[in-house]
C-alpha positions, 0 to 999 in steps of 0.5 A: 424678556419679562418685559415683553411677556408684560407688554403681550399680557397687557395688550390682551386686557385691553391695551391702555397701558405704556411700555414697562417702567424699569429702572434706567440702566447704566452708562458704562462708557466711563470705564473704558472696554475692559468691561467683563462679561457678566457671569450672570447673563447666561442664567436670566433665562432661567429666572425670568418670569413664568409665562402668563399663558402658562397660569390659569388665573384670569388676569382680567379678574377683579384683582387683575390690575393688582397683579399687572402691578406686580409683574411689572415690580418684578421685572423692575426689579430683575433690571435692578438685578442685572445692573448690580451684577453688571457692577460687580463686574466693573468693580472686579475691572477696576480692581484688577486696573489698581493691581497693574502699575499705573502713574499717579493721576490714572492710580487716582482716577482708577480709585475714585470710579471704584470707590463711587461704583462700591457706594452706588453698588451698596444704595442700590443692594438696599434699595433691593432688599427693601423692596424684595421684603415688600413683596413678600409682606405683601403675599396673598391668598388663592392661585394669586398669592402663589404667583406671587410667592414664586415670583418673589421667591425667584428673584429673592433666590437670585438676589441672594446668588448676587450678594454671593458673586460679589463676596467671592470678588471681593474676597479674591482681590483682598487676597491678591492685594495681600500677596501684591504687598507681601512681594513689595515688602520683599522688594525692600527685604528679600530675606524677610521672615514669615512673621514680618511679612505678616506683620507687614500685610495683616497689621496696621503697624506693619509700617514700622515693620517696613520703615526698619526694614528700609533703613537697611535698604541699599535699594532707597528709591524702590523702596520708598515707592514700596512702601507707599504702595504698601500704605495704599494696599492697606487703605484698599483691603479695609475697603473691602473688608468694610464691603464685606462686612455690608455684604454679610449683613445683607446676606443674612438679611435675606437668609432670615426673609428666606427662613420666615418664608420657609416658616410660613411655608412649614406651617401650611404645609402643617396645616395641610397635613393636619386637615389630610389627617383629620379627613382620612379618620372622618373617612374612616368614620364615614365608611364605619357608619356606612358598614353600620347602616348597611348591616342593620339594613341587612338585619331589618330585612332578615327579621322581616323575612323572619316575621313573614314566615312565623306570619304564614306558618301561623296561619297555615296552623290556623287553617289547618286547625278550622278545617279539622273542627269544620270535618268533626262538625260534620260527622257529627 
């Protein structure tokens, strides 16, 4: 786990810490055993922090304490992480719970733990944002900041990959709400038209809809039970849309922290270029200027070659030219 990798680090700079802080975890006895497995478990391997041996910085450095800080938000915040998918997964419980017939007072409990689990769900997605886009203002430079890039990067993915998760539960029980109202609105009217069974499910006079329909009724009681839970089907899938809405506000929250890293990343990478570009033509400057110094090198030694050889043939001429006078003096 993160955390004991954190522990390992901090007892090789000297052990004067605790243990980790992290957020409390929750107390799921309050909503029986039906607890699902979180389909997210499996995949917090694969986000965990990368191990510190693994990196090259030396935590003992002057920034080491800044950074200590920082592994220990990102592990808080992986726990955070597991706690809102642990949620999701009660919320689809509890949603699945309300679709089986249940007396009142257990229909009743059943929506207030959903109703208060949706609420804490929602603090503590913002809670999340806020703190994932504190990393990331935060950044860095050198080996330091890149950590902190990848890090933040991994849990922004993985927060972003919770949000989708919850959508898709959310979407599944707005749609299993629908067809649980369309079959009580057949209750009441088995020969019901297209048009009134989606009179009855996607509008909010849909019961008027429904109150004609149980004036026919010969089945009175069953009827009246249908269209109460009709009514509450209603009040349910406004919930979740309103959870949706949240959550597509969110998602696109994180998709602009997404877009303004990738940006910054664009413009490194363009910045890179820039220099990759402006170091191979000084290069190509460089190995110029070498093939110039090399040939006018090459040409001084020629013309000094060239000048040594006039030099001698000028005085062998010269030689040769005193001998001669020298001989005719002579015979003289």
């Amino acid at each position: 786990m993160a955390r004991d990798r954190l522990a390992a680090m901090r007892a090789q700079q000297g052990g004067g810490y605790n243990d980790t802080p992290s957020y409390p975890s929750q107390d799921n006895s309050g909503y029986g055993g039906g607890r699902r497995a979180n389909p997210y478990a499996q995949q917090d391997d694969r986000y965990e922090m990368t191990d510190v041996q693994d990196s090259t910085v030396p935590l003992t450095s002057a920034g080491g304490d800044d950074m200590s800080a920082f592994y220990s938000e990102i592990s808080s915040i992986q726990d955070s992480l597991r706690t809102f998918n642990d949620n999701v997964s009660r919320i689809s419980d509890l949603h699945s719970r309300s679709l089986n017939n249940m007396d009142e007072a257990a229909a009743e409990r059943n929506a207030q733990q959903l109703e208060g689990l949706v609420e804490e769900t929602s603090t503590l997605s913002t809670q999340l944002k806020n703190r994932i886009k504190t990393l990331q203002k935060k950044g860095g430079s050198g080996r330091d900041g890149q950590i902190r890039k990848q890090q933040t990067g991994l849990v922004k993915q993985k927060f972003v990959e919770a949000i989708q998760n919850y959508q898709q539960v959310e979407q599944q029980y707005r749609t299993k709400y629908k067809q649980r109202m369309e079959r009580q609105f057949k209750i009441v009217k088995p020969d019901a038209t297209a048009e009134e069974v989606k009179a009855v499910v996607d509008n909010d006079q849909g019961g008027q809809v429904f109150a004609q329909a149980l004036q026919s009724s010969n089945r009175y009681g069953e009827s009246r039970a249908a269209y109460r839970e009709v009514q509450e089907r209603h009040e349910d899938i406004k919930k979740i849309e309103r959870t949706l809405g949240e959550l597509a506000q969110l998602f696109n929250d994180m998709s602009i922290l997404v877009e303004q890293q990738d940006e910054t990343i664009d413009v490194i990478q363009t910045a890179a270029l820039s220099v990759e570009k402006d170091t191979e033509v000084g290069l190509k400057y460089t190995d110029k200027a070498v093939s110039s110094a090399r040939a006018a090198r090459k040409k001084r030694w020629i013309c000094f070659i060239i000048i040594i050889i006039i030099l001698v043939i000028i005085g062998v001429v010269v030689a040769v030219e005193v001998v001669q006078n020298n001989n005719k003096k002579t015979g003289n």
